[in-house]
N, C-alpha and C positions, 0 to 999 in steps of 0.2 A: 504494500500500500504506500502509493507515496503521499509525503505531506503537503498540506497545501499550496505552503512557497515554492514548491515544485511547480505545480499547476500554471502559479503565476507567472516563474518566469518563464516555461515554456510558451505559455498564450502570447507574453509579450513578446518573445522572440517572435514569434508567429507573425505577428500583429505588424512584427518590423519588416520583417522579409515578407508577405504582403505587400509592405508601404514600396517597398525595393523592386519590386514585381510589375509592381502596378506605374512605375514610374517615378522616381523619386524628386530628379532637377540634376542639378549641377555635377559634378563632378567629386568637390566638393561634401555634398550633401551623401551621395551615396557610401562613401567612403565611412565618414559618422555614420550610416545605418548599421553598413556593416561590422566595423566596430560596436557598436550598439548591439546588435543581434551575439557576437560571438562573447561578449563580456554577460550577456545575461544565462548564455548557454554555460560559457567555464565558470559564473557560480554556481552553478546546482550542484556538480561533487565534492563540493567545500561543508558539505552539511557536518561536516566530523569537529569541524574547526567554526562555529559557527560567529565569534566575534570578524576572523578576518571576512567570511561572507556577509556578513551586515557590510561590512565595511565597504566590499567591492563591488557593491548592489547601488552603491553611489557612480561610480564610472560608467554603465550604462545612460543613466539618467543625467550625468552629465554630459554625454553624446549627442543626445536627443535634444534635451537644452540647447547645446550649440546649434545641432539642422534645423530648430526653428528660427534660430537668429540669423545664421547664414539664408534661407530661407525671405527674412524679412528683409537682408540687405542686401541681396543680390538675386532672388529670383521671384519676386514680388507676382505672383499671379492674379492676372486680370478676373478669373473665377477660379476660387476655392472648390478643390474637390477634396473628392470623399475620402481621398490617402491620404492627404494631410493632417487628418484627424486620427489618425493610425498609431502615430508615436502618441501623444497625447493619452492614449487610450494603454499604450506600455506603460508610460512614465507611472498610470494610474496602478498597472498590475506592479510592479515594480517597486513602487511604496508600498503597498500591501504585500509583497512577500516578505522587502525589509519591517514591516510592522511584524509582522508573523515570526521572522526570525529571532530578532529582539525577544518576542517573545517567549518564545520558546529558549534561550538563553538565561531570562529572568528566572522560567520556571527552574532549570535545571539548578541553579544557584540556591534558590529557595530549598530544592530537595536537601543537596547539598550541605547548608546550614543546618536541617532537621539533621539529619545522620551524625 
């Protein structure tokens, strides 16, 4: 069974290669996806260590962050489509797997003090 932050960040990977699929813009831009996509995929087997995977759950979503700004400053579309709401929709799964993580990190500490 896997755990939830799994779920998430496979969807967002998803979600990104999709955006990559479908078109992404510049040069640029794709580069950050991909990036994006392969940093959400090598956290999943970090689950053993799970501070530095919170941690590097930040570097995807800093990627993304960026292709919107590169995005806003150099490939300004006359109409928004429906990929550009793609990353947006990772960033979303992506802070909820880092919620999930953290999570699950507090709990084990908690155990830990009982014993």
């Amino acid at each position: 069974m896997l755990r939830p932050q799994t779920w998430y960040l496979l969807l967002a990977a998803v979600s990104i290669l999709v955006c990559l699929i479908a078109g992404a813009g510049t040069t640029l831009q794709v580069v950050l996806l991909i990036v994006a996509a392969l940093a959400a995929l090598a956290v999943i087997p970090l689950y053993k260590n799970r501070k530095l995977q919170a941690s590097l759950t930040l570097l995807p979503i800093l990627a993304l962050l960026a292709w919107y700004v590169v995005l806003a400053l150099y490939a300004v579309p006359e109409i928004m489509h429906w990929q550009y709401a793609l990353p947006a929709v990772a960033i979303l799964l992506i802070f909820m797997a880092r919620k999930g993580i953290v999570h699950d990190e507090k709990v084990v500490r908690s155990y830990e003090r009982i014993r």
